[in-house]
ZADREN-290807 format. One line per 2 residues: for each residue x, y, z of C-alpha. Coordinates in steps of 0.02 Angstrom, whole numbers, plus 50000, padded with zeros to 5 digits. Example, Ala and Ser with C-alpha at 12.3 -4.5 7.8 and 13.67 -1.06 7.14 Angstrom:
50615 49775 50390; 50684 49947 50357
REM end
This chain:
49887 48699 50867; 49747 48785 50778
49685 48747 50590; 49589 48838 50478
49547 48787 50290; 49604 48966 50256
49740 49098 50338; 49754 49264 50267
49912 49367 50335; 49855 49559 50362
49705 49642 50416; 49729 49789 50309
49604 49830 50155; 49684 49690 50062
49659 49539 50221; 49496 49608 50242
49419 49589 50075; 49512 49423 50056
49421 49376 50228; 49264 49427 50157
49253 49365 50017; 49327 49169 50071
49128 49075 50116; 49093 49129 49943
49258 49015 49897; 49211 48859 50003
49321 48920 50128; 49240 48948 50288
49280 49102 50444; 49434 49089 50379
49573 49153 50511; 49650 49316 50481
49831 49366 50575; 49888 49529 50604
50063 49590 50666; 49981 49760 50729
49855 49777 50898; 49712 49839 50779
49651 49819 50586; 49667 49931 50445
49871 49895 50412; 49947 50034 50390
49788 50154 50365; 49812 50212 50560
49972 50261 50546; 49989 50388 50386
49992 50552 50404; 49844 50673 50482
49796 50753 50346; 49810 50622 50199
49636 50624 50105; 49604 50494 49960
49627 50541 49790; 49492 50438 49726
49315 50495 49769; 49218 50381 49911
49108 50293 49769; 49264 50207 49708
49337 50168 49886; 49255 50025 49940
49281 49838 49988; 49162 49707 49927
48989 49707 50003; 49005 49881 50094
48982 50042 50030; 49091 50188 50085
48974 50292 50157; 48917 50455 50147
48920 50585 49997; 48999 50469 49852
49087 50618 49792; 49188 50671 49935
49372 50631 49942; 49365 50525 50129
49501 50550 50248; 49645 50434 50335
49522 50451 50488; 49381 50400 50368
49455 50247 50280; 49502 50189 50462
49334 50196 50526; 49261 50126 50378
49388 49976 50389; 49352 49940 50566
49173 49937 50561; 49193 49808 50402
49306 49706 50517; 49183 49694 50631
49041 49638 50497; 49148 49504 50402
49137 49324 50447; 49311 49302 50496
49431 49255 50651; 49535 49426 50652
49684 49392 50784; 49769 49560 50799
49947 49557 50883; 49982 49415 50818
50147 49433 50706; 50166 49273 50569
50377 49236 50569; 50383 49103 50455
50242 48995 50326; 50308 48809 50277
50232 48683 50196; 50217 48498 50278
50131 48338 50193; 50019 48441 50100
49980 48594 50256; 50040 48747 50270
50127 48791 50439; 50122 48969 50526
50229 49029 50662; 50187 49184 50750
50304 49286 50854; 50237 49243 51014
50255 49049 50983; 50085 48978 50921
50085 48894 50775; 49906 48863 50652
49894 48763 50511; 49783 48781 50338
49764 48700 50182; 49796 48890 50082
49882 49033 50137; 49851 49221 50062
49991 49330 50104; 49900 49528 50121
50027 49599 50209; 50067 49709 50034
50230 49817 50049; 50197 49948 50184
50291 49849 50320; 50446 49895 50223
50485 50089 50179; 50616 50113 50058
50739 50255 50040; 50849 50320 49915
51031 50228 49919; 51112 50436 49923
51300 50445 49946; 51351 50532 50131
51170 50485 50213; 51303 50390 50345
51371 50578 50364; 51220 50653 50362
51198 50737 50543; 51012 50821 50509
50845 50733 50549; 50799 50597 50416
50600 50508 50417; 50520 50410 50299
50345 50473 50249; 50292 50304 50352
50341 50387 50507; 50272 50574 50464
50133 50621 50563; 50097 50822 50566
50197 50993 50506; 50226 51063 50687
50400 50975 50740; 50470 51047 50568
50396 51223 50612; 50533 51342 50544
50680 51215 50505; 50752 51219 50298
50665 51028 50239; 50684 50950 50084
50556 50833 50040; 50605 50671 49927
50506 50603 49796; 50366 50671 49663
50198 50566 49693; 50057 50595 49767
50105 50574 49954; 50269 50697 49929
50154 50823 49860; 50018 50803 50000
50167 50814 50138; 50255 50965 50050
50103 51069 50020; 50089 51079 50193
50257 51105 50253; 50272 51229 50178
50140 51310 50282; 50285 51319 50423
50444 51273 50330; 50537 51347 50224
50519 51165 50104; 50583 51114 49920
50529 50956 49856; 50673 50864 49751
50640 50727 49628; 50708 50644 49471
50601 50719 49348; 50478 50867 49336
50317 50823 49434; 50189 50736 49312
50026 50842 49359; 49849 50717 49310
49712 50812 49301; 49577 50761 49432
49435 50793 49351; 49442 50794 49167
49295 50854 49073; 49196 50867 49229
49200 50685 49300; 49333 50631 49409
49466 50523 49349; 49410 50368 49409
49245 50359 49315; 49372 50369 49161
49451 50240 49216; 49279 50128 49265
49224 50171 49087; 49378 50151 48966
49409 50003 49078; 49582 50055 49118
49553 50014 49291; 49532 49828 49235
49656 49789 49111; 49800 49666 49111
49928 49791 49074; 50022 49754 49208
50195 49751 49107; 50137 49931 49027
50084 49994 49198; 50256 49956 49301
50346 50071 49175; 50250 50233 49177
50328 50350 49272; 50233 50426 49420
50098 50563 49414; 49998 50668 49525
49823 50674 49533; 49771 50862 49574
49626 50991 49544; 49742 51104 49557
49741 51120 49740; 49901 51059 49774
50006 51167 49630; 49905 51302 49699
49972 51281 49886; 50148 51220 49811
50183 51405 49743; 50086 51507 49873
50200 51432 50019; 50368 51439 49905
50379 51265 49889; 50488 51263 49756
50569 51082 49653; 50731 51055 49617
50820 50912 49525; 50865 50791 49646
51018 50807 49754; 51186 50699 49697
51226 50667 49890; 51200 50695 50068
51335 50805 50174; 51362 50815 50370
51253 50983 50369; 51156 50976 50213
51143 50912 50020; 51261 50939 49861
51135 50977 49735; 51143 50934 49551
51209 51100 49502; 51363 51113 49637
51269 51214 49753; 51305 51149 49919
51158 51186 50045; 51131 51177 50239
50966 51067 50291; 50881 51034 50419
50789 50881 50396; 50752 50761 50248
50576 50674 50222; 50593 50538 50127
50421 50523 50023; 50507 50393 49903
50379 50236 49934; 50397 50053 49963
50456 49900 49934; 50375 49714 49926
50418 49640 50059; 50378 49443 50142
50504 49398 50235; 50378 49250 50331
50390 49147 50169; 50581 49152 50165
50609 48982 50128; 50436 48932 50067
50488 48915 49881; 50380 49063 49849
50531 49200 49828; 50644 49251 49679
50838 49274 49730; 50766 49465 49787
50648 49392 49899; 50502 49442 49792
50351 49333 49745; 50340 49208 49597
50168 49232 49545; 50039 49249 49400
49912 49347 49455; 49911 49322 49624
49936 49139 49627; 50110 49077 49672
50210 49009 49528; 50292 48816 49577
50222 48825 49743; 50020 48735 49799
49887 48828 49892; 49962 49001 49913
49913 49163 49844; 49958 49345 49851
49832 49498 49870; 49857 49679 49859
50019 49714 49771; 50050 49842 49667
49982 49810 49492; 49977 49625 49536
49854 49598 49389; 49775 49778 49360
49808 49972 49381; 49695 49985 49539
49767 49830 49614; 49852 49913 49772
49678 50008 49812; 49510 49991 49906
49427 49977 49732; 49539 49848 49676
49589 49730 49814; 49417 49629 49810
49447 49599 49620; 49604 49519 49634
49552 49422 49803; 49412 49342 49711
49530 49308 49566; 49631 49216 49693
49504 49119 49810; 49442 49057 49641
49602 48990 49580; 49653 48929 49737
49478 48848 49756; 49492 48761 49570
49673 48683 49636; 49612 48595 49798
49457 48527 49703; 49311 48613 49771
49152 48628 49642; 49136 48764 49525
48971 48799 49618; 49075 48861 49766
49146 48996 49660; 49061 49162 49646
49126 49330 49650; 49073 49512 49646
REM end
């Protein structure tokens, strides 16, 4: 049995940064477990053609700069790279393939079982696993009936094997936008959601977005119960309304139910489909601490800011507005992890001079 004064669960951008940022904490090559063969969570396995909707400047993890021209908008293929290589720089013990099934606690020590049988111990625990390891989809009357193709934007990949087939695309943020656009390249596509798309415009006055947010500090603030109930928006420059209306993408208030051969929109009309992509998101997810003390009734985390509510030496990093607007993002995730390793440094007792952050 292995121990380590620190294990974060998840290599993706929020594991990483936590990893990185831990010797500044007092906590030394702390171990890092990840349920995939390779880092980056779920980075390598979105679509081909998603690019970032913030510009590279405001993409990066602490001590690395993303590189190249600051104002591009960096690809999946990008952010993947760029995450492996700051893997490989990071003073940490990344085990990839290495699945955690359940955290306890024990006189005082956390406990983690991995799929294959080994079992580590720490004195804290940061759970970065986020909620891309569980893709959510609509609860639509007659999807059991439903005899057309049905995938989750987690599992989309590329246009081609929905060449010429009638797809409806589910949800109105940015990733159902991205995936419709360029359906309808090859499909004939409509993109169904609850409420007209809210377009944001990407570059305002002539700066991007983000340096509005940097410089009102809207990136930063505690709004947290503000910020879970605004409804979703799209960030374009008008590229994507452009490509929405030259392909024929059309959006329709969303469907009232699935049929065996198509969907029963809101209006009556009754319509034959193809396929459905669901483009409707993600939910938290941590089924490892099941038991723990650390989950509500609906298996989500007690917390206040990251830092488990009622339960020692456990933390949280890289859910969605967890303490700020960019929580969930490259620019964010090494904000709230120092937040975190601070806090969880302050309750085992280290000295303040331990505790330094970017």
């Amino acid at each position: 049995m292995e121990h380590a004064g620190l294990i974060v669960i998840g290599a993706g951008q929020s594991g990483l940064a936590t990893a990185a940022l831990a010797p500044r904490h007092g906590f030394a090559r702390p171990l890092v477990l990840e349920a995939t063969d390779q880092v980056g969570g779920a980075w390598p396995r979105y679509y081909d053609s998603l690019t970032l909707f913030s510009p590279a400047r405001y993409s990066s993890l602490p001590g690395m700069r993303f590189p190249g021209d600051p104002d591009r908008y960096p690809t999946r293929d990008e952010v993947v790279d760029y995450l492996r290589d700051y893997a490989r720089r990071i003073p940490a013990d990344i085990r990839t393939s290495t699945g955690v099934t359940s955290v306890t606690r024990r006189d005082g020590t956390w406990l983690v079982s991995s799929e294959d049988g080994r079992q580590f111990t720490a004195r804290a625990i940061v759970a970065a696993t986020g909620d891309h390891t569980s893709p959510y989809v609509a609860d639509v009357p007659g999807r059991d009936e439903f005899a057309g193709q049905e995938l989750h934007a987690a599992d989309y990949r590329r246009p081609e094997p929905l060449a010429g087939r009638r797809v409806v695309v589910v949800g109105g943020g940015n990733s159902a936008v991205q995936i419709a656009a360029e359906l309808g390249v090859v499909a004939d596509t409509t993109l169904a959601t609850r409420r007209p798309i809210g377009w944001t415009a990407q570059r305002p006055l002539g700066r991007d977005v983000h340096w509005w947010f940097e410089h009102t500090r809207f990136d930063t603030a505690p709004l947290r119960r503000l910020l879970v109930k605004l409804p979703v928006s799209v960030l374009d420059d008008g590229h994507y309304r452009t490509a929405l209306e030259e392909y024929g993408v059309d959006r329709r208030e969303m469907f009232t139910r699935l049929t065996q051969d198509g969907v029963l929109w809101a209006d009556g009309t009754k319509e034959t489909i193809d396929a459905v992509v669901w483009a409707t998101g993600y939910r938290v997810a941590f089924p490892y601490l099941t038991g723990s003390g650390s989950l509500d009734a609906d298996g989500l985390p007690r917390h206040r800011g990251g830092i488990a509510t009622g339960v020692p030496a456990l933390g949280f990093v890289g859910m969605e507005f967890q303490r700020s607007f960019s929580s969930k993002t490259l620019r964010g995730v090494g904000r709230d992890a120092a937040h975190v390793l601070s806090r969880l440094v302050r309750k085992r007792g280290a000295p303040p001079a331990a505790v330094t952050a970017d």
